[in-house]
C-alpha positions as a Markdown table, in Angstrom:
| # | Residue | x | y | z |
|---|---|---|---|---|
| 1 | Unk | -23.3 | 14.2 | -6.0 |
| 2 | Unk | -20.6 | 12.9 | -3.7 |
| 3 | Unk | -17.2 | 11.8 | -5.4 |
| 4 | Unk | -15.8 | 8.7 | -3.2 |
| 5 | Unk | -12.5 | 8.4 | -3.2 |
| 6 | Unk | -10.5 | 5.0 | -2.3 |
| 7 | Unk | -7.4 | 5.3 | -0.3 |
| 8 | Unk | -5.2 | 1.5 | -0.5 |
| 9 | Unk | -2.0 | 1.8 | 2.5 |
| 10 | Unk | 0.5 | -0.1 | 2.1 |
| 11 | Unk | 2.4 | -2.8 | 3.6 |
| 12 | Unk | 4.1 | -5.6 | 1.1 |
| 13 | Unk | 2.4 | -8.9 | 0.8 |
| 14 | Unk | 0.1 | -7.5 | 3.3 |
| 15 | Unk | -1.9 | -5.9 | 0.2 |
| 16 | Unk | -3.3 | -9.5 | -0.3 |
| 17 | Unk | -5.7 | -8.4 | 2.5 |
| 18 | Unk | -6.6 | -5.6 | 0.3 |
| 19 | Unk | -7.6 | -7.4 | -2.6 |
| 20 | Unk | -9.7 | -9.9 | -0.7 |
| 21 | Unk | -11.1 | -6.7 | 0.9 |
| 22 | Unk | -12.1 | -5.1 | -2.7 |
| 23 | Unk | -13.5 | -8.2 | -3.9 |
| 24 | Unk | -16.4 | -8.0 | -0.9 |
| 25 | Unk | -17.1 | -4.5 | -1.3 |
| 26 | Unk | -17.3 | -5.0 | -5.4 |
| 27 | Unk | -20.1 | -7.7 | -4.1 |
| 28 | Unk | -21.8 | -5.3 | -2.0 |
| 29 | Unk | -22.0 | -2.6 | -4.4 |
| 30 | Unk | -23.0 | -4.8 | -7.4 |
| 31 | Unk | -25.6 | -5.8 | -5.0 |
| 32 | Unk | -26.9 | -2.6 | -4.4 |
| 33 | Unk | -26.8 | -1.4 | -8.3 |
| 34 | Unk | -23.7 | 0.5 | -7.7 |
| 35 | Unk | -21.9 | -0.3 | -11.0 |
| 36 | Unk | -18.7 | 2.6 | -10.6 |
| 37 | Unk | -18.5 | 3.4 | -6.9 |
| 38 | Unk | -14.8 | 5.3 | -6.9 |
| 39 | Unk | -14.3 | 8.1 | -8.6 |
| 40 | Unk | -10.7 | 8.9 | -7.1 |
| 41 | Unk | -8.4 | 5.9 | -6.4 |
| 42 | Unk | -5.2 | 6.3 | -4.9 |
| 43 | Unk | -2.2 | 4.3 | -3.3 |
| 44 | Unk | 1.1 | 4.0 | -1.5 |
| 45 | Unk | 3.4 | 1.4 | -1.5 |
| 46 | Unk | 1.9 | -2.2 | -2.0 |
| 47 | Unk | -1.2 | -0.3 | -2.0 |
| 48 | Unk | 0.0 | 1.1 | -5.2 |
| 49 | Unk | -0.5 | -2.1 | -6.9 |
| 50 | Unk | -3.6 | -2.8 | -6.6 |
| 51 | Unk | -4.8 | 1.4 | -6.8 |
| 52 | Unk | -3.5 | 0.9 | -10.4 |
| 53 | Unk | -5.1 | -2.4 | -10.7 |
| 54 | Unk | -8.3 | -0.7 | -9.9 |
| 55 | Unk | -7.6 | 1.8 | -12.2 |
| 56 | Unk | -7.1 | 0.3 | -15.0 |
| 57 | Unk | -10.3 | -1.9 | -14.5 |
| 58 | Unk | -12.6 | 0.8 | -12.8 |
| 59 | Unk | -15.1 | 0.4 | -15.8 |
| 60 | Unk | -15.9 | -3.6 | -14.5 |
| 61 | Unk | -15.3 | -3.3 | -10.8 |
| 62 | Unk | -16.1 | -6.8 | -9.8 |
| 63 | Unk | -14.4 | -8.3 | -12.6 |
| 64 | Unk | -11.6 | -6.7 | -11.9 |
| 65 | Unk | -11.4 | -7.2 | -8.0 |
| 66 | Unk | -11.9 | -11.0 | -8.9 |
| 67 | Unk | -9.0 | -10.7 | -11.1 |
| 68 | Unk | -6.8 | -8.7 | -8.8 |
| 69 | Unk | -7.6 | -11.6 | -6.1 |
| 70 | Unk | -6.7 | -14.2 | -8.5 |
| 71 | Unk | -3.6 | -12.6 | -8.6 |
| 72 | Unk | -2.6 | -12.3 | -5.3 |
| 73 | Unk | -3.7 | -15.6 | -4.7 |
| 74 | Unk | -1.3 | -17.3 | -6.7 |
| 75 | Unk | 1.8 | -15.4 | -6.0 |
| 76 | Unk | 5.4 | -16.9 | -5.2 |
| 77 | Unk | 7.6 | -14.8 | -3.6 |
| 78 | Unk | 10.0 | -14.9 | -7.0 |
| 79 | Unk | 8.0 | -12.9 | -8.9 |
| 80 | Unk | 8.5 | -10.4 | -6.4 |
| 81 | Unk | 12.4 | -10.6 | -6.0 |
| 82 | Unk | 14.9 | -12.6 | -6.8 |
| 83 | Unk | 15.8 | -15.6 | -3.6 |
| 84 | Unk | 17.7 | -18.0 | -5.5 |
| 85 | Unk | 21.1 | -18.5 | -4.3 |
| 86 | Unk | 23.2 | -17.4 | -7.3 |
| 87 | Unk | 21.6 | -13.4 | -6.6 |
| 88 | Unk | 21.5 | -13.8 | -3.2 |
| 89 | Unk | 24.6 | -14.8 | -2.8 |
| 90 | Unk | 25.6 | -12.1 | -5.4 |
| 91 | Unk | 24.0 | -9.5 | -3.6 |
| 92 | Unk | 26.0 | -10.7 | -0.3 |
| 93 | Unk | 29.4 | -10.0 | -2.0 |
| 94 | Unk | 28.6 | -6.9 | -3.0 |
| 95 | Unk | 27.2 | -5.8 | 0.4 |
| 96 | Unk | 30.4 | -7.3 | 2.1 |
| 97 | Unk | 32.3 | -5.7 | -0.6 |
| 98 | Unk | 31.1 | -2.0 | 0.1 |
| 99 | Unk | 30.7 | -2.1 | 3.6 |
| 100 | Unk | 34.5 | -2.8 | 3.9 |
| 101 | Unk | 36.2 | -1.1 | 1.1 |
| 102 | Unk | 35.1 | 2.5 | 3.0 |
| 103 | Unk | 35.8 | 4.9 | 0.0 |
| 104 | Unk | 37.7 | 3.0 | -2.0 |
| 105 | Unk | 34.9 | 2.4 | -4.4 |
| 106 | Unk | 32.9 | 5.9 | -5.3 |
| 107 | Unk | 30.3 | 4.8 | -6.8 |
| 108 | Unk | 28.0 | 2.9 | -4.6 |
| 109 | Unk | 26.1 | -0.1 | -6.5 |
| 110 | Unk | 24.1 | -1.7 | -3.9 |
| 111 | Unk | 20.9 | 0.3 | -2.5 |
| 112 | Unk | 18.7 | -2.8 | -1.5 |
| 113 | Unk | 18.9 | -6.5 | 0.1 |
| 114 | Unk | 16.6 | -7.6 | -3.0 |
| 115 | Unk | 16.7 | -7.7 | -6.7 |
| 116 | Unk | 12.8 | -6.9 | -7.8 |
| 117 | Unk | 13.4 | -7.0 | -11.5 |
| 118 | Unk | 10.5 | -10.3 | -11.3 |
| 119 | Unk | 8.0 | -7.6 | -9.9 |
| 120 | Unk | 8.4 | -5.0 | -13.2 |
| 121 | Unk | 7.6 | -8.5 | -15.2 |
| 122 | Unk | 4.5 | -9.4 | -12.9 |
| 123 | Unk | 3.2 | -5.7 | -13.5 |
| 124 | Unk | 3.7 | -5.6 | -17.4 |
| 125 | Unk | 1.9 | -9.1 | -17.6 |
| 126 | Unk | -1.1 | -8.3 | -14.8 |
| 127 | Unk | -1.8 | -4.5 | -15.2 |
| 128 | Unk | -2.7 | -3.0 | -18.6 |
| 129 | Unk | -1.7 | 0.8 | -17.3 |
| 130 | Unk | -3.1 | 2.2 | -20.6 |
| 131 | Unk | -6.1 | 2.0 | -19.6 |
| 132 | Unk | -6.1 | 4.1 | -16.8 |
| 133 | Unk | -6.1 | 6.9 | -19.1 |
| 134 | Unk | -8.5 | 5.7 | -21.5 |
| 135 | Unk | -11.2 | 5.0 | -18.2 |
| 136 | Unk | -10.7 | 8.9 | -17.3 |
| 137 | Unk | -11.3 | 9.9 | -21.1 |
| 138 | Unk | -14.2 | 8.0 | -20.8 |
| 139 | Unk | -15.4 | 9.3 | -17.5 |
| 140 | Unk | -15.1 | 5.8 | -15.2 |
| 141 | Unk | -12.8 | 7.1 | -13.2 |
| 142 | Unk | -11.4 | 11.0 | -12.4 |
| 143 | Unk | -8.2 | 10.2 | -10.9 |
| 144 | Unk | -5.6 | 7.7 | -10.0 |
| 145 | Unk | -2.9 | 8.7 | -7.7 |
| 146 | Unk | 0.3 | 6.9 | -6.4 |
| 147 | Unk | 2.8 | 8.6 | -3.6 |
| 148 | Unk | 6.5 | 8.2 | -4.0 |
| 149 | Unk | 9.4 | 9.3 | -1.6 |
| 150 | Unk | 12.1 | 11.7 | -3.5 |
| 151 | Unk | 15.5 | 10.7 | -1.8 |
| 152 | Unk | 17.5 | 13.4 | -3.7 |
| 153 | Unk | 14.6 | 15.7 | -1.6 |
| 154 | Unk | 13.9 | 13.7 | 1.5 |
| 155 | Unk | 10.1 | 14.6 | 0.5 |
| 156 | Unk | 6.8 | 13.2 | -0.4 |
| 157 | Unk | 5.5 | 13.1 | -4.2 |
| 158 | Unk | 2.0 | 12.2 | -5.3 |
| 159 | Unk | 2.0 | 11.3 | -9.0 |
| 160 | Unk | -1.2 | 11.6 | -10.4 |
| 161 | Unk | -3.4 | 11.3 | -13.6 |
| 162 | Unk | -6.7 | 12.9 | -14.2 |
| 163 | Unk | -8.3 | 15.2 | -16.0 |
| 164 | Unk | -7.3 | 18.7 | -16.5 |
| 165 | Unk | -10.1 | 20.2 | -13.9 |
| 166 | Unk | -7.4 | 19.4 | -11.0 |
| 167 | Unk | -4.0 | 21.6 | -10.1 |
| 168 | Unk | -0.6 | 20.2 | -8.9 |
| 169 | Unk | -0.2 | 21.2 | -5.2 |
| 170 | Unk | 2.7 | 22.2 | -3.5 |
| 171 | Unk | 3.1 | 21.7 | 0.7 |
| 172 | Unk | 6.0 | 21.2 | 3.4 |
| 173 | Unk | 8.2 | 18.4 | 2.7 |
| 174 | Unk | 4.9 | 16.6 | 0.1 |
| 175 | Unk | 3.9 | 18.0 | -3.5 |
| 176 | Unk | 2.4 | 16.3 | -6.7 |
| 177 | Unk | 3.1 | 16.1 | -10.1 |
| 178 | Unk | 0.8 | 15.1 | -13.1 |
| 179 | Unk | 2.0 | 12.7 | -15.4 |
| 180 | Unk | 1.4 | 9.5 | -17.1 |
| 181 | Unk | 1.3 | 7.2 | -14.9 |
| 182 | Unk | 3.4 | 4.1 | -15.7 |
| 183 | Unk | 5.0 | 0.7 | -14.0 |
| 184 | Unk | 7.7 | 2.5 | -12.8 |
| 185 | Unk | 6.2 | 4.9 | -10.6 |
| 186 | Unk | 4.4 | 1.3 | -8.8 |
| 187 | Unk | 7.8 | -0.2 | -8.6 |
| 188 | Unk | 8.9 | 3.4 | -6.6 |
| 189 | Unk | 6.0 | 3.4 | -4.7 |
| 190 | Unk | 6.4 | -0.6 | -3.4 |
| 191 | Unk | 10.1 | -0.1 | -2.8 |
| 192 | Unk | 10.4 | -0.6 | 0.5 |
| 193 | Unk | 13.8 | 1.0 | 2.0 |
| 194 | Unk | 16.6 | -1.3 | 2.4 |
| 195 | Unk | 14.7 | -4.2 | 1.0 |
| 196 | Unk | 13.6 | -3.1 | -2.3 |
| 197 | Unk | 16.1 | -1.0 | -4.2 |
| 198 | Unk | 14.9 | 2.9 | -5.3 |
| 199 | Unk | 13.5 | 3.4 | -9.0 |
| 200 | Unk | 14.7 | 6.3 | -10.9 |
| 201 | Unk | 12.2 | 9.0 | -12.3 |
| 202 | Unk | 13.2 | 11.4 | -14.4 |
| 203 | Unk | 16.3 | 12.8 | -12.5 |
| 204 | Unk | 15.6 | 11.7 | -8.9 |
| 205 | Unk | 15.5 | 8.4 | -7.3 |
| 206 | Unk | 12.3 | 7.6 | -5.7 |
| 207 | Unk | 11.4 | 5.1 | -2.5 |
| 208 | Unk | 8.4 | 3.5 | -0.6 |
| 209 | Unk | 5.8 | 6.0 | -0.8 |
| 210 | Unk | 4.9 | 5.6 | 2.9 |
| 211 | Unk | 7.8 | 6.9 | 3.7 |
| 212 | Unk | 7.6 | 10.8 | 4.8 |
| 213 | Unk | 4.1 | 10.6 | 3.6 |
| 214 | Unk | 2.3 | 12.1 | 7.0 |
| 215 | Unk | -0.8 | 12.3 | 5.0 |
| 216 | Unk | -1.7 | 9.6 | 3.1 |
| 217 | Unk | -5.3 | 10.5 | 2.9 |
| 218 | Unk | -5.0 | 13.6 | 1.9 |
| 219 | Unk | -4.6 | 13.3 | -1.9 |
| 220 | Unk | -8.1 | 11.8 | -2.7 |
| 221 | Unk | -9.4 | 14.4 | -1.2 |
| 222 | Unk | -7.0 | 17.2 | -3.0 |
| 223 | Unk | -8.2 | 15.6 | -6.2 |
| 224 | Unk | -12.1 | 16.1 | -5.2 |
| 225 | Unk | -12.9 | 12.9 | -3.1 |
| 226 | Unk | -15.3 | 14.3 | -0.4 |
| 227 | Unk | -15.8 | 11.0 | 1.1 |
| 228 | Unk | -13.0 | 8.1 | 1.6 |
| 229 | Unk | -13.0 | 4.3 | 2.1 |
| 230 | Unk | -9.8 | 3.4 | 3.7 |
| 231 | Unk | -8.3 | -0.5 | 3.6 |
| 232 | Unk | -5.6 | -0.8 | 6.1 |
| 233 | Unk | -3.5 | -3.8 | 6.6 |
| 234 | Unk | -3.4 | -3.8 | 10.5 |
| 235 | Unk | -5.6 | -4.6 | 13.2 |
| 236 | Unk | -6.4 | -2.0 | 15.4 |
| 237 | Unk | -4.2 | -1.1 | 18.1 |
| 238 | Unk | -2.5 | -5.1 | 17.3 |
| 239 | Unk | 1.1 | -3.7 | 18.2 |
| 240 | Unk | -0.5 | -2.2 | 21.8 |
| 241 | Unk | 0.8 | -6.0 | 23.5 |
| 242 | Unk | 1.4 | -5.7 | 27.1 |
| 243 | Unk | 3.1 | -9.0 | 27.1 |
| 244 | Unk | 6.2 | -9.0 | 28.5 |
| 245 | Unk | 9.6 | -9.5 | 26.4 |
| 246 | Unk | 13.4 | -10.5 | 26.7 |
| 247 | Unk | 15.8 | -7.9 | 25.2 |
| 248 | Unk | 14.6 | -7.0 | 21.8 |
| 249 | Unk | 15.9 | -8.7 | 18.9 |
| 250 | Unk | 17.1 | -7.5 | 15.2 |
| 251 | Unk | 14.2 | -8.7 | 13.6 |
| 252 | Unk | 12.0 | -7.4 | 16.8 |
| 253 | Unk | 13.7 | -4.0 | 15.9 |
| 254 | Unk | 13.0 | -3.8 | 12.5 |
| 255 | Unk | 9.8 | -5.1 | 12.6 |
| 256 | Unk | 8.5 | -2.6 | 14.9 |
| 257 | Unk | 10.8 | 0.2 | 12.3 |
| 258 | Unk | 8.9 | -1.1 | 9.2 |
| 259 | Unk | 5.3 | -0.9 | 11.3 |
| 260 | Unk | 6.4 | 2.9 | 12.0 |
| 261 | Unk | 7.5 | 3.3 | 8.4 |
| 262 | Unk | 4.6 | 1.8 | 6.7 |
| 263 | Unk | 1.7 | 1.3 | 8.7 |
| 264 | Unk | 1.8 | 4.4 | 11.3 |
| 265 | Unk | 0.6 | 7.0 | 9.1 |
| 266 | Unk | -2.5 | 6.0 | 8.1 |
| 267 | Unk | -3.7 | 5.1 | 11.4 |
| 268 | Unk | -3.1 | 8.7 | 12.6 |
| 269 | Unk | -4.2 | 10.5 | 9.8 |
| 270 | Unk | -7.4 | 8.7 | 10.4 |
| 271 | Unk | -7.8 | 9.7 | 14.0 |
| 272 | Unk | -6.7 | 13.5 | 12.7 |
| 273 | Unk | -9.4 | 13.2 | 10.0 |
| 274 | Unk | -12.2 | 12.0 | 12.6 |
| 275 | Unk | -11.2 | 14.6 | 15.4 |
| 276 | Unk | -11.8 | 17.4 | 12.3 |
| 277 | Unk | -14.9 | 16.1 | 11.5 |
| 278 | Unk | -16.2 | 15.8 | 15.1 |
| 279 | Unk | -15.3 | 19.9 | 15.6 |
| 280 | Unk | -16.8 | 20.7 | 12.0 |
| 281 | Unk | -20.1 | 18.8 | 13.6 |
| 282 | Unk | -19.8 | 20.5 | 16.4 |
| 283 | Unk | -19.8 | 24.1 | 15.5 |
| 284 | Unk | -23.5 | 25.9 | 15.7 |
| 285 | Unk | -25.5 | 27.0 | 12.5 |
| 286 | Unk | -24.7 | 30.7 | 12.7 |
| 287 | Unk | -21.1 | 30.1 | 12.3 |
| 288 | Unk | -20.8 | 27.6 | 9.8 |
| 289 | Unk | -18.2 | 27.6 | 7.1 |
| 290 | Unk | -16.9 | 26.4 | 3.9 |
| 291 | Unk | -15.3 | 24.0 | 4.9 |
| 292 | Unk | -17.4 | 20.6 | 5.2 |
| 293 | Unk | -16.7 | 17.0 | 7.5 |
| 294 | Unk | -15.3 | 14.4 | 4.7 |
| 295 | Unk | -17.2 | 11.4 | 5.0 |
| 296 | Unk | -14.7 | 8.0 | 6.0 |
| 297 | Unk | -15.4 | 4.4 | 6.1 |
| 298 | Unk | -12.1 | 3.0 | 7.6 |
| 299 | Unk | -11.6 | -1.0 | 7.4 |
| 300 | Unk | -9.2 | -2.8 | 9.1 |
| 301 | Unk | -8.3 | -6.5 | 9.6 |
| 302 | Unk | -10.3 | -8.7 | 12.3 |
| 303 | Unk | -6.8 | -10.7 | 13.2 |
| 304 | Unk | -3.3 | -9.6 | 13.7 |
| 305 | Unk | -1.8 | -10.0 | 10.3 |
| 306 | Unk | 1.8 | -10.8 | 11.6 |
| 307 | Unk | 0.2 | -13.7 | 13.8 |
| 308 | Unk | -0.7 | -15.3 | 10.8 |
| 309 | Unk | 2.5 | -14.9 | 9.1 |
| 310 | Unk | 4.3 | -16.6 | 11.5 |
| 311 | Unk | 2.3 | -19.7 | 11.2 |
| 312 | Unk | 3.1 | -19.5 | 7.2 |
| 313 | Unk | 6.4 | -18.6 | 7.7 |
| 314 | Unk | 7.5 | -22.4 | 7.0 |
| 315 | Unk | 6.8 | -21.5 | 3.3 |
| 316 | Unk | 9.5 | -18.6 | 2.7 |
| 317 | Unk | 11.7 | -19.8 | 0.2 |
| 318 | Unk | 14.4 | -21.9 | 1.9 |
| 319 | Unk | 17.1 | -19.0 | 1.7 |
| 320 | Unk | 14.9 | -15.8 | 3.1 |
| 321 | Unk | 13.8 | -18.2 | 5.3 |
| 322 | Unk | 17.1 | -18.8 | 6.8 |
| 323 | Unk | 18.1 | -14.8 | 6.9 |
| 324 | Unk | 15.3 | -14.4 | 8.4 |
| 325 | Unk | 15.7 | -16.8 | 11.1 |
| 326 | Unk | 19.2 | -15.4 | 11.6 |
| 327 | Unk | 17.6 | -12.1 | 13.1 |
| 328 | Unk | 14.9 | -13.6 | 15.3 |
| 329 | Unk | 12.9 | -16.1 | 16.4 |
| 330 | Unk | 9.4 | -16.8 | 13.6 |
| 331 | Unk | 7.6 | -15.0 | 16.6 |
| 332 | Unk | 10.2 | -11.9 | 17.0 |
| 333 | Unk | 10.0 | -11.3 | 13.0 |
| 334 | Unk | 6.3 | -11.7 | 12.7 |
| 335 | Unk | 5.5 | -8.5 | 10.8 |
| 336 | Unk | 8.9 | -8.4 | 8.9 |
| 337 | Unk | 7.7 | -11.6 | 7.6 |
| 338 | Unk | 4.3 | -10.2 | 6.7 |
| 339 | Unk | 6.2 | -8.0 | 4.3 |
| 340 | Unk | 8.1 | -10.2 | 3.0 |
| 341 | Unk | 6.0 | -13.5 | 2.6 |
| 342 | Unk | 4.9 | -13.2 | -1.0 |
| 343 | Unk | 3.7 | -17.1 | -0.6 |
| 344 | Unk | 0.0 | -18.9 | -2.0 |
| 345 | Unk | -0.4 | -20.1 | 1.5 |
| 346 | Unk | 0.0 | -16.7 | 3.0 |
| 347 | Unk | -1.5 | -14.5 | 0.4 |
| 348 | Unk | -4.7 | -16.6 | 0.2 |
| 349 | Unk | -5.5 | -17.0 | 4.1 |
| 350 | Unk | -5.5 | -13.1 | 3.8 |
| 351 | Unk | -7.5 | -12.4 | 0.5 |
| 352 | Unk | -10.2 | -14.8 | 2.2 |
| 353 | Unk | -9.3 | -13.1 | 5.3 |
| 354 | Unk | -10.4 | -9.7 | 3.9 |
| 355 | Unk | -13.3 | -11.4 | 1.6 |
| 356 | Unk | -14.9 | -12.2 | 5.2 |
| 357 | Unk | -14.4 | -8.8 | 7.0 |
| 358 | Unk | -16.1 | -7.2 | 4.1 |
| 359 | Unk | -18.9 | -9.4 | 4.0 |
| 360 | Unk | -19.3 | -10.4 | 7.5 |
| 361 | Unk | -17.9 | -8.0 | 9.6 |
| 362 | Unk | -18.3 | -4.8 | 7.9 |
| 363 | Unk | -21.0 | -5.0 | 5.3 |
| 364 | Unk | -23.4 | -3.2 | 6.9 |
| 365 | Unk | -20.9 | -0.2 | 7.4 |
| 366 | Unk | -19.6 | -0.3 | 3.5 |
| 367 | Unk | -23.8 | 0.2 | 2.6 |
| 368 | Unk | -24.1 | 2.6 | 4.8 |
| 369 | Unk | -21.2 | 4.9 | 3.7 |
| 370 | Unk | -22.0 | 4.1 | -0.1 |
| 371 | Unk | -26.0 | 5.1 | 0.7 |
| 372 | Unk | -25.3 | 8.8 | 3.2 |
């Protein structure tokens, strides 16, 4: 019997997409008698979130995509982080204050724009994460993994939980670890560099699991997934615009850095992932071998996520909104804002947004893959 696995990117409040996304396909599989379709779920940075989420509810799949919508859909962007103007203006001083003292200071305080201390309090009141091991002692789920990046290592770590059947593995520059999986490996996972300070596990300070994570499919399928659904948060080929532009701005720049750091990944590993298959496909009886295509179902938004952030943009919080504006024009900073716009008015134009592709645009795919 095939194990699916479900593979969440990530991409900040992007991940609202997601949830709308899960709520559709929890639809289609209640309508087809499906009552536990993932057996592996896994995550990387907002994509974390709502792997967890899953998780912990992967015994009641549509009550629990229905509850991780809710969620989403009623987010304000301080229960992320912290935008009033004592901590940002706090957090200013301190920047100024290291960035001009050179050495004079050893010990280096500030490692992030942000203060996400809201987003620890938003997990412990949303996501019960005991439960994620009582659904794999009760067989609902096998595995839940979520990817950090080790800064002391510069590599790529997938924590995981499961059963004992699977093994730790150990690659170039990515490796695993088993553990009990808890709110701070989410909070490592969705800390996005320079905006979301690094969480400390164990002795090593971890980041945005994107981040060196080449890969991102590969641990469902080291943890026995032999077929994969795959949300991403981008359009396809959205950033291939022809249009021409004046000189590049800041927040031009670090839009298209965060794009590469966060959203690049998935796209190739997908195309790596279909190539394989195609050869496996390919090659004659007589010379078949172990090794067998892994089934994928990739979904992907209809519209260009960072086009419809910069129509919501008016509902940043006054200060972020201001930064922002500082770097670029609401057009230039598009998909920085996409990250960053943890707003009702945003999130819920992109839960529906991924409520529709699921039902509309991609149902027919999502019964086919749960039915091969």
């Amino acid at each position: 019997m095939s194990k699916i696995g479900l593979v969440l990117t990530g991409g900040g409040a992007r991940g609202a997409y997601q949830a709308g996304v899960l709520q559709g396909i929890a639809q289609i599989a209640d309508d087809m008698g499906i009552a536990r379709p993932f057996s592996v779920i896994t995550g990387n940075s907002s994509g974390a979130l709502n792997a967890a989420y899953m998780a912990a509810y992967s015994d009641r799949l549509r009550r629990a995509s229905n509850r991780l919508r809710r969620m989403w859909d009623n987010l304000s962007t301080d229960q992320i982080f912290h935008v009033d103007a004592f901590s940002m203006t706090k957090m200013g001083f301190r920047w100024i204050w290291e960035l001009t003292t050179g050495g004079l200071d050893q010990e280096k305080r500030v490692r992030a724009l942000f203060d996400t201390s809201p987003l620890r309090h938003l997990i412990a009141e949303h996501l019960p994460v005991e439960r994620i091991w009582q659904n794999i002692f009760d067989h609902s789920l096998d595995a839940l993994a979520i990817t950090a990046v080790n800064y002391s290592t510069g590599g790529s770590r997938t924590f995981f939980q499961s059963s004992d059947v699977h093994e730790e593995w150990h690659r170039s520059r990515r490796d695993s670890e088993r553990t009990q999986l808890t709110a701070d490996h989410i909070m490592a996972s969705t800390a996005i560099p320079l905006l979301f300070p690094p969480i400390k596990i164990g002795g090593h300070y971890y980041g945005d699991g994107s981040l060196r994570n080449y890969t991102p499919m590969s641990p469902a399928i080291k943890l026995g997934a032999d077929k994969l659904l795959v949300i991403g948060v981008r359009c396809k080929d959205n950033d291939l615009k022809s249009t021409p532009m004046k000189s590049p701005s800041l927040a031009r720049i670090l839009s298209v850095i965060l794009n590469f750091v966060l959203l690049d990944a998935i796209d190739l590993d997908y195309e790596s992932l279909t190539k394989l298959n195609n050869t496996l496909m390919a090659i004659p009886d007589p010379f078949q071998t172990d090794v067998k295509p892994i089934g994928v179902c990739m979904i992907r938004p209809t519209q260009d996520i960072g086009d419809i952030a910069a129509e919501e943009a008016h509902h940043m919080p006054k200060l972020l909104r201001h930064l922002v504006r500082g770097l670029g024009s609401n057009e230039e900073a598009s998909d920085l804002i996409s990250y960053l716009l943890f707003e009702a008015a945003f999130t819920q134009r992109l839960t529906q947004l991924g409520y529709d592709d699921a039902i509309n645009q991609y149902q027919q795919d999502i019964r086919a893959f749960f039915l091969s």
